[in-house]
C-alpha positions as CSV (number, residue, x, y, z in Angstrom):
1,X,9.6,-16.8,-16.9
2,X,11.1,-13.3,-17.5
3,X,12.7,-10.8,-15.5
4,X,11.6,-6.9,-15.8
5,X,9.7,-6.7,-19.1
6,X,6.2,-6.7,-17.8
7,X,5.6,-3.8,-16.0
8,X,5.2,-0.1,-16.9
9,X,7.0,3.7,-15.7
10,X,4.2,4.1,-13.7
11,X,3.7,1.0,-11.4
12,X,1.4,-1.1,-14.0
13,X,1.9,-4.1,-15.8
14,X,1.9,-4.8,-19.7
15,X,0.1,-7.6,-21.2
16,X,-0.3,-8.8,-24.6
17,X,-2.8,-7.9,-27.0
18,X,-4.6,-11.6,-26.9
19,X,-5.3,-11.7,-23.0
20,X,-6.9,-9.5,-20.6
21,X,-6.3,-9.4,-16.5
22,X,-8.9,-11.8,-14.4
23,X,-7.9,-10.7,-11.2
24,X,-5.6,-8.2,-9.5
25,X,-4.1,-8.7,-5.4
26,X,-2.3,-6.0,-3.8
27,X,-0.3,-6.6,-0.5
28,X,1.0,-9.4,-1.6
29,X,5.0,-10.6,-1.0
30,X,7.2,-13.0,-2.8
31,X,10.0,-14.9,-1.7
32,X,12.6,-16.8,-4.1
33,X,14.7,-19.8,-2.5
34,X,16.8,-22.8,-4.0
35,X,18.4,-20.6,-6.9
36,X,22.2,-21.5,-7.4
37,X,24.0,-19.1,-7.7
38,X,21.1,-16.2,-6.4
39,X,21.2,-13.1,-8.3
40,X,20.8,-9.8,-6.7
41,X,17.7,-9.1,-8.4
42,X,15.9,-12.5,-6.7
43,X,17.3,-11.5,-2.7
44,X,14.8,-10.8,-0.2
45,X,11.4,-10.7,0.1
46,X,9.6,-8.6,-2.4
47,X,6.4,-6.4,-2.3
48,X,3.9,-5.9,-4.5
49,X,0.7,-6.5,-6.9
50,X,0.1,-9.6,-8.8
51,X,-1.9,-10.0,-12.0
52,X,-3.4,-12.9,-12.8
53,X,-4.2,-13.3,-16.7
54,X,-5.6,-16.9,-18.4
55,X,-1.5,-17.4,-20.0
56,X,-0.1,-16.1,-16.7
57,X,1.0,-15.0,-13.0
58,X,2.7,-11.7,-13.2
59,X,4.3,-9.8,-10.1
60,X,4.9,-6.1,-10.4
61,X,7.3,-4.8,-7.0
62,X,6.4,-1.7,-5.5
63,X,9.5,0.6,-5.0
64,X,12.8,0.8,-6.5
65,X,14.1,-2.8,-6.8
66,X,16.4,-4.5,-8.8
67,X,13.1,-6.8,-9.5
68,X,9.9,-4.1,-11.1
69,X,8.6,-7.1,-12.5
70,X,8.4,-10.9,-12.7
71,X,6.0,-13.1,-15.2
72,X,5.6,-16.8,-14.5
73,X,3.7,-18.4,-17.3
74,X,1.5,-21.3,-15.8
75,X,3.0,-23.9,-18.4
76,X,6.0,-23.6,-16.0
77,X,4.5,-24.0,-12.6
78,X,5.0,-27.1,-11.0
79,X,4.2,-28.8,-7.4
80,X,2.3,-26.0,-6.4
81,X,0.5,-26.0,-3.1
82,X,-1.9,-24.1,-1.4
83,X,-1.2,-23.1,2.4
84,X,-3.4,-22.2,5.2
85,X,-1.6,-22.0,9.0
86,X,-3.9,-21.6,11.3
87,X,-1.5,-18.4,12.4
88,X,-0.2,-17.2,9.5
89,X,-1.0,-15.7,6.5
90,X,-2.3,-18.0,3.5
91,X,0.5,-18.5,0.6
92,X,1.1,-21.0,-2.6
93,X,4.0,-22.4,-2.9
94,X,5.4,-23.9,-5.7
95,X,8.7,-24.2,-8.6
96,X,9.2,-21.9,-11.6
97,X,11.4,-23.6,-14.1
98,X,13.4,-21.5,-16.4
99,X,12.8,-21.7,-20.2
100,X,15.9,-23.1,-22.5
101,X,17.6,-20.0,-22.8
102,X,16.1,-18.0,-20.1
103,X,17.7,-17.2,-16.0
């Protein structure tokens, strides 16, 4: 996972040479919980696009944030689930584990 080196001045993201973007989502929101201590950058709920690339789930936040951008390779995803409430918005949920030597 990595923190604010995927995204561009001008709202977009970076990816690497090697892949190419499958699918894009706007309007979506992301919510970080169970982080000990929680950083500032990780507080709240954030807004904004995610990418979806073959390697990868990256979020890019609309706004000024102390979060523009957060990558989540899919090697690190684990017990994700897919949710559907009848009233509610649909949502994954699921646990990013950090890499040795990452946050």
């Amino acid at each position: 996972m990595a923190l604010n080196r995927n995204h561009s001045e001008g709202g977009g993201v970076i990816v690497n040479n090697s892949e190419n973007i499958l699918m894009t989502y706007d309007h979506i929101e992301i919510t970080f919980s169970d982080i000990e201590p929680m950083p500032d950058a990780f507080k709240g709920t954030k807004k904004g696009s995610v990418f979806l690339t073959p390697y990868r789930v990256i979020f890019v936040s609309k706004g000024k944030d102390a979060m523009q951008s957060f990558m989540m390779p899919f090697y690190l995803l684990k017990d994700c689930e897919i949710k559907q409430p009848v009233f509610g918005a649909n949502y994954i949920k699921g646990t990013v584990k950090a890499e040795a030597g990452g946050m």
